[in-house]
Structure formats: C-alpha cells, structure tokens
N, C-alpha and C positions, 0 to 999 in steps of 0.2 A: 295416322293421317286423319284429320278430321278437317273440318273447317277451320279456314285460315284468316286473317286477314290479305286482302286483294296487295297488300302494299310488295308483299314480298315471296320472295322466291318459294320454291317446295326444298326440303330436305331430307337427309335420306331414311328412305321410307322401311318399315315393316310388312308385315302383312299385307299383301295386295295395294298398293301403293299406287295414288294417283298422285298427281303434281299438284302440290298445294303451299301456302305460307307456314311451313313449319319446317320446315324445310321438306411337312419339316423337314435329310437328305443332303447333301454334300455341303459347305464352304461354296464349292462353286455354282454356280447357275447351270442347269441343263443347256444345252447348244439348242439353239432355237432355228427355225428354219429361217430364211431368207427371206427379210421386209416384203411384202405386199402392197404395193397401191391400185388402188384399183380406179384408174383415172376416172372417164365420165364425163358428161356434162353435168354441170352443178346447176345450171340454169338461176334464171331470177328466184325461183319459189326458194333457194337457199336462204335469200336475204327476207325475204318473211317471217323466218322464224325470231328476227327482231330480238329485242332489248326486257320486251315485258317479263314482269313478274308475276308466276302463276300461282294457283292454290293448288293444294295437291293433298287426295287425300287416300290412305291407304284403304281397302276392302275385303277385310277375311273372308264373307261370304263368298269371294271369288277364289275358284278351282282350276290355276292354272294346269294344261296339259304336260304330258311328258316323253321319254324318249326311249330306240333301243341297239345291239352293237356286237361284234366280232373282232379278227385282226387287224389291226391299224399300220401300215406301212410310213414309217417315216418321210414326207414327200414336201414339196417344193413347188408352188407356181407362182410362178409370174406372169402377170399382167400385161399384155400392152398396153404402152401410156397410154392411146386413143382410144383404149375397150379392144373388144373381140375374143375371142377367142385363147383363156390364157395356156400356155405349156407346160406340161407334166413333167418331174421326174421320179423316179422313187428312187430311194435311197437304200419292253419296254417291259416278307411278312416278319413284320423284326417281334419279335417278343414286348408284349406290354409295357412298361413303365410299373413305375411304384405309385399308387392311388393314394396316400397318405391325403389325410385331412379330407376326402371325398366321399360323400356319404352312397351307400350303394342304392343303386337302381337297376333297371329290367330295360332295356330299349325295346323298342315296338319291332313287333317281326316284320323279318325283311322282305321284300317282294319275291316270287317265285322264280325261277332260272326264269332270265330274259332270249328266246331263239339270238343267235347269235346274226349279225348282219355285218355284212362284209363290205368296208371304205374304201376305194380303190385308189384314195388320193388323188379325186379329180373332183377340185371343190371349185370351179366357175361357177355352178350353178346356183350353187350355195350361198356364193359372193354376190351373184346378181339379182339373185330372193331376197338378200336383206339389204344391199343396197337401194334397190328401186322402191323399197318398200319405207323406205325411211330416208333416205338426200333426197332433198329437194321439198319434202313432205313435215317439214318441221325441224328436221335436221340438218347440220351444218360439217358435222365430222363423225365418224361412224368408226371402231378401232376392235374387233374381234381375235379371239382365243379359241381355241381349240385343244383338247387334251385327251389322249386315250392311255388310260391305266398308267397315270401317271407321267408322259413322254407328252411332252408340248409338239403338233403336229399341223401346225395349221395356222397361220397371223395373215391378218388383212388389216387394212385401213381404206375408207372413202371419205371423198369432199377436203373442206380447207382447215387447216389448224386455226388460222387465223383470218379471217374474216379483209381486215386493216390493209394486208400485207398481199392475201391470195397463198400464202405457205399451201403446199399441200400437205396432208395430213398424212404419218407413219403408224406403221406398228409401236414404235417405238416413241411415240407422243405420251406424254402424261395428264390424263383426264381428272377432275374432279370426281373421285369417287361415291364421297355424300357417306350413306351408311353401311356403305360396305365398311369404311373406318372401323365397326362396332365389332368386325370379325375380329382385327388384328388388336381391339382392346380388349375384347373378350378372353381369348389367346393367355396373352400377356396377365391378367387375374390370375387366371385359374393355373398358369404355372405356379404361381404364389400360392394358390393351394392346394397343390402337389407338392411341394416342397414343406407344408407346414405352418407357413408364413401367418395363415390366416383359416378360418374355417370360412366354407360355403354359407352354413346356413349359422352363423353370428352375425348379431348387430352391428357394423360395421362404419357408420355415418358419426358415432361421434371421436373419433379418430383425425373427425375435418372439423367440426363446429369450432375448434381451440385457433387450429390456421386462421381460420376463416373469418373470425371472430364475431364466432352470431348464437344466439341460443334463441335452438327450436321451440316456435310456440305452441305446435301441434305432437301433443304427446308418443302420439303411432312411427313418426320418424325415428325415436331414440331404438324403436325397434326392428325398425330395417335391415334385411336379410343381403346378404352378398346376393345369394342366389334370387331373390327378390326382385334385385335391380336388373341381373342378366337377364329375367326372362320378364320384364317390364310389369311387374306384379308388386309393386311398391307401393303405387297408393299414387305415386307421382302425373298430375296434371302433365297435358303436352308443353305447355310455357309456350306458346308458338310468340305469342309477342314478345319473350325473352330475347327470344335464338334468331327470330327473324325480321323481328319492327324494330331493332334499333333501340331496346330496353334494358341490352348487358353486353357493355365492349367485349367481354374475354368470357371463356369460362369461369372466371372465378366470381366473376359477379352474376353471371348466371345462375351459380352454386348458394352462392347467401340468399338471393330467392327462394331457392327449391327450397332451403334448408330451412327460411322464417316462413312459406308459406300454409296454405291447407293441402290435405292430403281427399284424396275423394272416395276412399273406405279406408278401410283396415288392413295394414301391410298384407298381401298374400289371398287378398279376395279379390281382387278387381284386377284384370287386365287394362292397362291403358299405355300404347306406345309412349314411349318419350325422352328425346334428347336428355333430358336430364338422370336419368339413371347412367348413362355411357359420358358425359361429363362429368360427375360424382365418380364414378370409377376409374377416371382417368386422373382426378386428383391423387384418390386413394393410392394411386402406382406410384405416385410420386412421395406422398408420406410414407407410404411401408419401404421404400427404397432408397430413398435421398436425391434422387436422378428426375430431371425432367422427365415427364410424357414422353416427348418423343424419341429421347435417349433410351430407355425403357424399352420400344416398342422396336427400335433398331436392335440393341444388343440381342433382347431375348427371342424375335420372332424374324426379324426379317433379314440381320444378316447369317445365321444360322439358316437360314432359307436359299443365299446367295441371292440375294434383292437388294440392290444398292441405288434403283432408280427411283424409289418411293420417297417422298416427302411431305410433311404438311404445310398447307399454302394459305395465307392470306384473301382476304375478299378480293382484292386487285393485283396479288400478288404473282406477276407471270414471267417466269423466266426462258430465257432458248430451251426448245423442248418441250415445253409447255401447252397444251392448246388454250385459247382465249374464246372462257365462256362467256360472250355479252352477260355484263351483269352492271345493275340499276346501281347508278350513282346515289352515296351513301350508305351504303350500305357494310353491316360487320356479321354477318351470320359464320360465315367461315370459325373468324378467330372466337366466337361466341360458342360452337358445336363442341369443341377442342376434339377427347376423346372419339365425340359420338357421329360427326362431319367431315376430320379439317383435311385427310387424307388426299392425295394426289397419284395417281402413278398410269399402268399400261392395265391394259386389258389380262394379258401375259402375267402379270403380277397376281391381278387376283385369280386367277387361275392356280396357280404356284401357291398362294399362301390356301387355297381351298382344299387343295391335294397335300398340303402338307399337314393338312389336320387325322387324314385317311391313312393308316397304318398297313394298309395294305398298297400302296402306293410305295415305291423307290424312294431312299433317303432318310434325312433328316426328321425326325416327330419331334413338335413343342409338347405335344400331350400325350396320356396313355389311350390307349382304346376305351377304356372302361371309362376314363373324360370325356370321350366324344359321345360314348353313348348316351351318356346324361345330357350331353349338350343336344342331343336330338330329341330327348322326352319333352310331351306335353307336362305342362302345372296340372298337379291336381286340384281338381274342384275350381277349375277355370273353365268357362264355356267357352269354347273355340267353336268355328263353324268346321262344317264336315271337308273333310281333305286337305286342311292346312292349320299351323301351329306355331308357336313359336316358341323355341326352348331356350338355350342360356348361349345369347349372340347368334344363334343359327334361325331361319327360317325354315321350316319342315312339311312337307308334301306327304300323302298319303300312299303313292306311289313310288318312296323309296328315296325323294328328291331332295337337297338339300344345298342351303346357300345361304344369300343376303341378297340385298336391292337397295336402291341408293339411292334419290331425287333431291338435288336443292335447283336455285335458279339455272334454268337453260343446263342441264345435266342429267343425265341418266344413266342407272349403273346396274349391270346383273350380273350373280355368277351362281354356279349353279354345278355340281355333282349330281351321277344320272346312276341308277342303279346298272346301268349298261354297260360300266367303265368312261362313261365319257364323261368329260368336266369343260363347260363351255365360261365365255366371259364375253359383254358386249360392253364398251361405253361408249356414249353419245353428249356429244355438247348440240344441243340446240333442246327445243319445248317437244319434244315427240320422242315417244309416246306419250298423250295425256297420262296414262295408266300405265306407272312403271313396269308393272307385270305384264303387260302386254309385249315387252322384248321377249318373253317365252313364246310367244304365238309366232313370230317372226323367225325367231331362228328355229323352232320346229317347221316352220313350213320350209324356210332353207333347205334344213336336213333332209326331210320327203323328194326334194329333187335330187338328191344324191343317192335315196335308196334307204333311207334311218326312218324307221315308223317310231312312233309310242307306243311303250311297253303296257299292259294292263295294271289299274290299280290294285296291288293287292297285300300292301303293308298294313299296319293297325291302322286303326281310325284312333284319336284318340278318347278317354274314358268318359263317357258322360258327366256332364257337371251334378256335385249335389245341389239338390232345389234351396239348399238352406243360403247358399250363396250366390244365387242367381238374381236377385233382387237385386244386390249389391255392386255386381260384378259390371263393367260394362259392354255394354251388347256388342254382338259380332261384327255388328256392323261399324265398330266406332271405330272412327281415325285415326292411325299409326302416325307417329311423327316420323321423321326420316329413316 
C-alpha cells in the first residue's frame, strides 16, 4: 500500500493496509450453523458510502492487537428481523506430509499457553459491536465467521447485498475478497513444491517470458526466486497504475509490464508489496500445469476443502448471491489482479481455507506443517517493523497471529488464526474501514463484550535486518499493494 492514484479503487492489501489505488479435511463442507441476519436500521449514512474510489495504503509500522479462548459449544442464534434481543441454542493431529523440494527452516516460537476463556455461545453482543461500529458508518454489508479449533461456530451478516434492489444481506453472500486471493494462490504453488514440481528458491519467471512473449530488460528478473515473489521480496514495483488506472485489461498484460519493466533493487533485498508477484504466479500455475488459474485453484485447494461457493469475478461481474460492491464505471482491476485479487466468496470460506492450512485442525491439509511454518517466517535481512511480517502469502503478528487482508474499491476483507484456537473472517462491501486492519480493532472489541480478552505478545520478533541492506530495502513504512 503506498500511494495511489485518486482514480481508483484500493486492493487487496498486505501489511497494515489502508484503502488506496492499488488496489484442508473432508470432500464434504462442515455443517454450518444456521444464516444469521441481523436486521437494523440501515439508515441514510448507508448510502454515503457511495461509488468513489479510494487510495489505500497498507502500514507495517502498525501493530494490530490480538485475542484469547477455551471450550466452544457448537450454537445457533437467531436474530429477530426488527433487532433485539437474539435466542440461544446449544447444540471439535494428522502426521506431516512429505517436504520434498522445501528448503528447511525454524518458525519463530510460539506464544505461551493462552488462560483458557470460555464462549457460551451467546454472540448478540458481539453482533451488535461490529455492527454499529461499521453499517451505517461507511458500510453497506457486513458478513462474519467465526471458528474454534477448527469447527465453524458462529455466521452473521448485516445491512443490504444490494444497494439497487434493498436484498438483504446472508451469511451466505459472496464478497469480494481482494487479497485474501493470495492465500488460495499461495496454497496452490507451494503444493507444486511439495510435489517436486518446482523448487522454492529457483529462478522461476523465465518459464513465462516464451508465453508471454517479452524479453526482460532488467537483468535481476532472470533471477527471480519462487520464494522471492511469495514473500514480495522481488524487486517488483507496486504497478498500482497497472492493476488499478485502466493500464492492463487482464493479467497477462499486466505481466509483460512486470516482466520489461525496472526492478527497484536486487531480487531479495527490498520488501515492496505488489500485485504483481501473485499475478506472475498465477500464470506460473497454469504453465507448470496445463490448467487455467482457476481450475488449478479449484481442483487442488478448495474442493478438497469442500468449498464450492468460491469464484473469481469480473469488475462488474455479479451474479444471484453475489453482493454489489458500488464500483466506478470503467473500470478492469478485478480481471487485471487475476491470481493476486479476482477471488469472490463468504466469510465462512476464508475461514475454512485458513484452518485448512493448520494441521492441527480437523481434515483435510493442502500442505505439510513444516510448509506452513516457512509460510510464517520473516525474509532474512528484510527490515520489517516490530510485531508484524510477511512470509510467503501469509501475514504474521508477533503474538502468534496469522492471516491475510484484502482492499480493492468499496471491499474489505480479513481473516485471521488466533493462537487461542479461534479463526475469525469479516467481509465488508462499502469504504470502511479507511485502514483495512482496523477490522481487528472491531471484532476484538466485539469479542471483549462476550468475555475474549487479548492474549499477551510473546512469539519472536522477527531477526533484525543487516545494515548492509537497509539502504536498499524499502522502509517500513512503504505501501503494500493489495
């Protein structure tokens, strides 16, 4: 996120992410509990949140807070349509995987035992914390997740799907996700090198230059790391005018960009978010495979998951089901992001694909343990700021936390694994929050009316940068693209 051009929407973000122009377990699906609405008044301030297109920029130097947790009772509530008071009912370690092609690593130690805190499966209050704190306030539709130790326990939804229409809004709507996308392409790689397919740390971009038909003029490209691109340490500029002004209808002409442009150091010294690394490797999925993108991304991660409601959508593309994020005529950032963006689905979802990365969770695994814990390491000899990081497709907390976050226009997206067992998901169609990461400050403050404090930080920090590549590298503060 850095600075954007005004023209156009934010997408989905990294690191601390404001809104800006740039933008595994059974076959079957868990039982889920019973839709949620949480009527309301929507009032006028809904229509506020309007049509514009905002900048949005992501901020490592910000240290979002965190959470903590006990038994979770599988439970049920329902809303009355008119508000009030809603009713209760009550009703959750497979052996590693084979690491092949995965170069070994150390994950940062974990946080100390969390006191256990006990949910009684009475979330009104919960509902009514992040509702009021967002309808009405820049928000238009609001669609929450909830998850303990694996077992989906909790869906809400507030305000309208559709603005046009008055739809009310489900659990079971599918939101623009933005950069959560980069989990499920993240995912989808690195089973391919598990399998052998390919190494982590090989040069892997000229694979595309032949498709693509472009020869890089910037030397440091031919040396481009797989692992490079998942943890945005390529060299790669944000491209915000690419992905978001209406400069590359598709991924693919986004990609001959990246591929003839300049790099802004030396692959593996400079952090700099950017859509273009998860566009780049979403082509790669499809060269190493023969298979669309999204074919890819279905087979290997999310029916395997028992996820059949997810798909990628178009800038105006909205089908039944769907919610309608006001978005500026002319615009192609969607089908531009591919890989890194174009994703659609529930809250619920990214819930299920977060916990299917976690091997101590029930089910299905895309990946081994010893994957994921790479996927949580800091780069070395990258300056991050203190308490957060970003490893390969994962966002990482200092307090044990981990996830992704997602902003393009009028969208917001978080999800997020709690060292507590709990795994939440929020999405939102409208402009609010400015500061993608500020859906942690909301749904922690939710939680606190239930009885769920935040657990103390006490995982690694990660390794101080060497001074040799601090010059080069870009500061903490520079802007994540989606």
């Amino acid at each position: 996120m850095g600075t954007g051009s005004t023209a156009g929407p934010p997408v989905c973000h990294g690191p601390g992410e404001r809104v800006r122009d740039h933008l595994d377990v059974s076959s079957s699906r868990r039982a889920r509990p019973r839709l949620i609405v949480l009527g309301g008044s929507l009032g006028l301030g809904l229509l506020a949140a309007g049509m514009g297109a905002l900048v949005a920029s992501a901020r490592l130097s910000e240290t979002p807070p965190s959470v903590g947790v006990g038994t979770l009772p599988l439970t049920t509530v329902v809303a009355p349509a008119g508000g009030g008071s809603p009713a209760t009912t009550a009703a959750v370690t497979l052996a590693p995987d084979a690491t092949a092609g995965v170069a070994e690593a150390s994950a940062p130690s974990g946080p100390a035992t969390v006191p256990p805190v006990d949910l009684t499966g009475e979330f009104a209050s919960f509902d009514e914390s992040l509702r009021s704190a967002l309808i009405g306030n820049g928000a238009l539709a609001v669609s929450v997740a909830v998850a303990k130790d694996g077992e989906l326990i909790h869906t809400a939804a507030y305000g309208v799907a559709d603005q046009a229409t008055g739809e009310v809004v489900t659990p079971a709507h599918r939101f623009r996700v933005a950069s959560n996308s980069k989990l499920l392409t993240a995912t989808a790689i690195l089973e391919l090198v598990e399998a052998g397919e390919l190494g982590l740390d090989e040069p892997v971009l000229g694979r595309l230059t032949d498709r693509l038909g472009v020869t890089p003029t910037e030397p440091g490209i031919a040396a481009i790391t797989l692992r490079q691109m998942l943890s945005h340490t390529s060299g790669f500029p944000e491209y915000q005018r690419t992905f978001f002004g209406g400069a590359a209808a598709n991924c693919e002409e986004a990609a001959r960009r990246g591929l003839t442009g300049a790099l802004l150091g030396p692959p593996g010294t400079v952090y700099r978010y950017s859509n273009m690394n998860y566009c780049l490797i979403g082509l790669l999925l499809e060269e190493l495979t023969g298979e669309s993108y999204e074919a890819v991304i279905r087979e290997r991660v999310l029916e395997p998951l028992g996820i059949s409601d997810m798909r990628m959508a178009g800038t105006y593309d909205v089908k039944p089901g769907d919610v309608a994020h006001p978005t500026t005529p002319g615009r192609t950032f969607m089908e531009a992001l591919g890989g890194a963006g174009a994703w659609i689905g529930t809250a619920s979802d990214l819930v299920t694909i977060v916990d299917g990365l976690d091997r101590t969770r029930p089910g299905w695994h895309p990946l081994s343990e010893f994957t994921l814990a790479q996927m949580r390491l800091p780069q070395p000899n990258i300056p991050y700021s203190a308490g957060q990081w970003y490893g390969l497709g994962l966002r990482v907390w200092a307090d044990g936390t981990w996830g992704h976050t997602g902003t393009v226009e009028n969208a917001r997206s978080m999800v997020l694994s709690r060292p507590d067992g709990i795994t939440w998901a929020v999405a939102i169609s409208g402009n609010a929050p400015s500061n993608t990461d500020r859906i942690r400050t909301y749904v922690d403050n939710a939680f606190a009316t239930i009885g769920i404090t935040a657990p103390p930080v006490t995982a690694a920090l990660p390794p101080a940068p060497a001074t040799s590549v601090a010059t080069t590298a870009a500061p903490s503060t520079a802007p994540a693209s989606t």
